[in-house]
Steps between C-alpha positions, in 0.01 A plus 500: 500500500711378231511605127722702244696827517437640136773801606795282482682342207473621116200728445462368160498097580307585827241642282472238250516218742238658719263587206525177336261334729250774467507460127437122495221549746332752290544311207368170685264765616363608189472147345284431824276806370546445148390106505156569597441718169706264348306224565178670433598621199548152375248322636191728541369837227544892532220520797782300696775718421300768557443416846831362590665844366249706676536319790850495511524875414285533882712262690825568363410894658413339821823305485720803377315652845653243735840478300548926559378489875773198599749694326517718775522205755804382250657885516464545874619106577798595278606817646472358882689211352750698315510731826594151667195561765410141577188606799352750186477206252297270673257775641501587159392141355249427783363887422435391102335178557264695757388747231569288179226229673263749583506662131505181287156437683349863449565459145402199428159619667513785289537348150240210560233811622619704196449199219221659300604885561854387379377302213264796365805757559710276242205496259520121430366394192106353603585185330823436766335670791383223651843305476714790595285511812589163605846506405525802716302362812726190492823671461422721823462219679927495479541868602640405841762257328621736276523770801686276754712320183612907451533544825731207552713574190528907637632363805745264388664739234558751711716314711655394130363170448340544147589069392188368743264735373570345169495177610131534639377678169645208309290217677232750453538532130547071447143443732319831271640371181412114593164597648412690193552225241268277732233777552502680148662263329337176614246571656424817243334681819632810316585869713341324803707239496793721481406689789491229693827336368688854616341515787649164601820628453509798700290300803853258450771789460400649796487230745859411376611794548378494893678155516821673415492763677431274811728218405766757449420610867436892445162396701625296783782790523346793523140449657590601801827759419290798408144628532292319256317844390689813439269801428829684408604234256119463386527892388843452323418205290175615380661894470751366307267193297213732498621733212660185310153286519338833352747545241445128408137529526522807284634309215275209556175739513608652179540140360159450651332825352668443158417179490133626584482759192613272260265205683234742310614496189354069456652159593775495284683813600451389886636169413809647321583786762490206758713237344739848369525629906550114615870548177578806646503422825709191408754713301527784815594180722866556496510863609275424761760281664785750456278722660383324786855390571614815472262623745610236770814583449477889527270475852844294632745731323313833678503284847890451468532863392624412127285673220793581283533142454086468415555717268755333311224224535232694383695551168590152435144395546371736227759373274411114576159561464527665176642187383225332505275776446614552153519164386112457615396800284711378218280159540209670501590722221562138267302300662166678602259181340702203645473647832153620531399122322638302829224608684179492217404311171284770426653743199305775562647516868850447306441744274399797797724341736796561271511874398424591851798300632744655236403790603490471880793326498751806513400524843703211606830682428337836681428324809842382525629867642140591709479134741882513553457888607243402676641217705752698589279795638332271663723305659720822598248629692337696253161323431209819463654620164445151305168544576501839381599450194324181390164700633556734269650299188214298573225777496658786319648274200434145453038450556456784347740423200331158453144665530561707199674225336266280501224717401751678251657159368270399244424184670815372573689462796856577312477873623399363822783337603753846488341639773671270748872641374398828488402497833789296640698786292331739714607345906863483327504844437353603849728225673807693303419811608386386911887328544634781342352734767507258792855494386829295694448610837087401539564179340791415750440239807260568784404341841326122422302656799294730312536506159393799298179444324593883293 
């Protein structure tokens, strides 16, 4: 099965090369999110933001869910591949379509059965209830796109292919964007037009991405090389995706419950957390890619037995990432109004919208040292204590933190918005302190075979 050796050549422009793709992809992936709200914002009232941010807050946990469990199909692929084990890579692939099928389908049963329970546990404003609801019931209908899209993507970076998952994002993004000016725009068929419009483009990113994947013959190949089902390589890639999806669905739940207090606090304040999250998310983008390259690379680093070199990788991806990281809360610090204004007309969002994302915003430079750790934790075989540590950063520091902030806060969501850095602050202290004591010699190469999940 071809693909790319990320141990060979300079660390530095192997790095960079490999995480440029991820980066465009996020950002085309993020415009692909961001358009609906966009859209809405523009051409429909608060009620539709509402919904659309609510909404989005749900699925983009559900996502986050499927993203962290094929992240351990892309760390196992890309230790048997940097291992150069040819019969474990295919069982491997045929193993994660198997279980990735079978779990796009349980959750997608499990949202649409959980639409009202869900909707009450945000505490949606009664005026967008009933348009949350629908956005959410239409946007489940794409669950198994998004699943198998993931899925695809996992597979193909850990062999070190990260340019076609960005290709397949990009059509995605023109037919979301597109589709959304006719819908909202056009149309003005508001949030449920714009669950329709990205549901269109997942339906259209996945079946691509099956057309590649045959065209490029990994199908024909290997249907008949190695058993189709692997129980072993069932138990690795969820072992090793399992604590990943929960750390992801950690910070996606606390989202989700934040987004819930201050959903109580009227329409306004649920609008401007929403449209301040969707910014955020936007701003993180770049360290995301660092660290999901970084990742990729560290599974095929620990295959080949070459973890000094990770590290050395694991450094230059904090640096890159605070790069950007900086500049975004620099942005944010100037340009808090302009921002929050591309996504509503209404001041009064602006106005909320703008002291919470000054203040929130420090958390794009924190997060710049914790995702890069914990990438490389993750992808050297090391996946439990990520979860760890976001559990309790989660729990211990940041939902309790904006609890007493908002009721504290004097009706504002400025004070709000520091409990996401002060958490983050937290997992970088722990994550300091757990490679400290793991030390050289636990972080050093293992067997691709069976990775430790310590």
């Amino acid at each position: 099965m071809e693909g790319r050796r990320l141990t060979e050549g300079s660390a530095f422009g192997t790095l960079v090369r490999f995480s440029l793709p991820f980066l465009l992809a996020n950002i085309l992936q993020a415009c692909y999110g961001a358009s609906d709200l966009f859209m809405v914002g523009r051409f429909s009232d608060s009620v539709g933001v509402c919904a659309v941010a609510t909404g989005g807050q749900v699925m983009q946990t559900i996502t986050g869910l499927s993203i962290g469990l094929t992240a351990g199909g892309t760390v196992l692929i890309g230790q048997y591949y940097g291992a150069r084990r040819g019969r474990e890579v295919a069982s491997a692939v045929k193993t994660i379509f198997w279980v990735f099928g079978l779990l796009s389908l349980a959750l997608c049963a499990a949202t649409l059965l959980l639409l009202d329970p869900i909707c009450n546990l945000m505490q949606v404003p009664a005026e967008a209830l009933a348009t949350t609801r629908q956005y959410l019931f239409l946007c489940a209908l794409g669950i198994p796109f998004i699943v198998g899209y993931n899925a695809v993507s996992g597979i193909l970076r850990g062999l070190g292919d990260s340019r076609t998952p960005l290709l397949l994002i990009a059509l995605a993004c023109v037919i979301n964007v597109s589709t959304d000016v006719l819908f909202v725009g056009v149309m003005r068929q508001g949030a449920a037009g714009a669950a329709v419009s990205t549901v269109l483009a997942q339906v259209v990113s996945l079946v691509l991405a099956l057309f590649y994947l045959a065209g490029r013959g990994l199908v024909r190949k290997y249907r008949g090389g190695a058993p189709c089902f692997k129980l072993v390589a069932a138990k690795q890639v969820l072992a090793t995706g399992a604590p990943i999806a929960l750390q992801e669905g950690l910070v996606n739940l606390s989202f989700l419950i934040i987004t819930a207090i201050l959903n109580g606090l009227g329409l306004v304040a649920a609008a401007a957390v929403g449209v301040v999250e969707k910014l955020i998310a936007f701003s993180m983008l770049p360290t995301t890619a660092f660290a999901a390259a970084l990742s990729a690379m560290t599974a095929q680093h620990r295959g080949a037995g070459m973890m000094g070199r990770a590290k050395r990788c694991l450094k230059m991806a904090i640096a890159l990432s605070l790069v950007f990281g900086a500049g975004c809360f620099l942005a944010a610090q100037l340009q808090a109004p302009a921002l929050v204004g591309l996504f509503t007309g209404d001041p009064r969002v602006v106005a909320a919208g703008s002291g919470y994302l000054r203040a929130y915003s420090a958390d794009c430079m924190a997060v710049c040292f914790v995702f890069c750790m914990n990438a490389f934790l993750s992808g050297g075989g090391h996946p439990v204590f990520p979860l760890v540590h976001s559990l309790l950063s989660t729990f211990l520091v940041r939902i309790p933190l904006s609890f007493f902030f908002s009721r504290s806060g004097g009706g504002t969501l400025t004070p709000v918005g520091f409990a996401a850095p002060l958490a983050t602050l937290f997992s970088l202290l722990l994550c300091l302190w757990y490679m400290k004591k793991v030390g050289s010699s636990g972080l050093e190469g293992g067997s691709a075979a069976a990775p430790s999940h310590g």
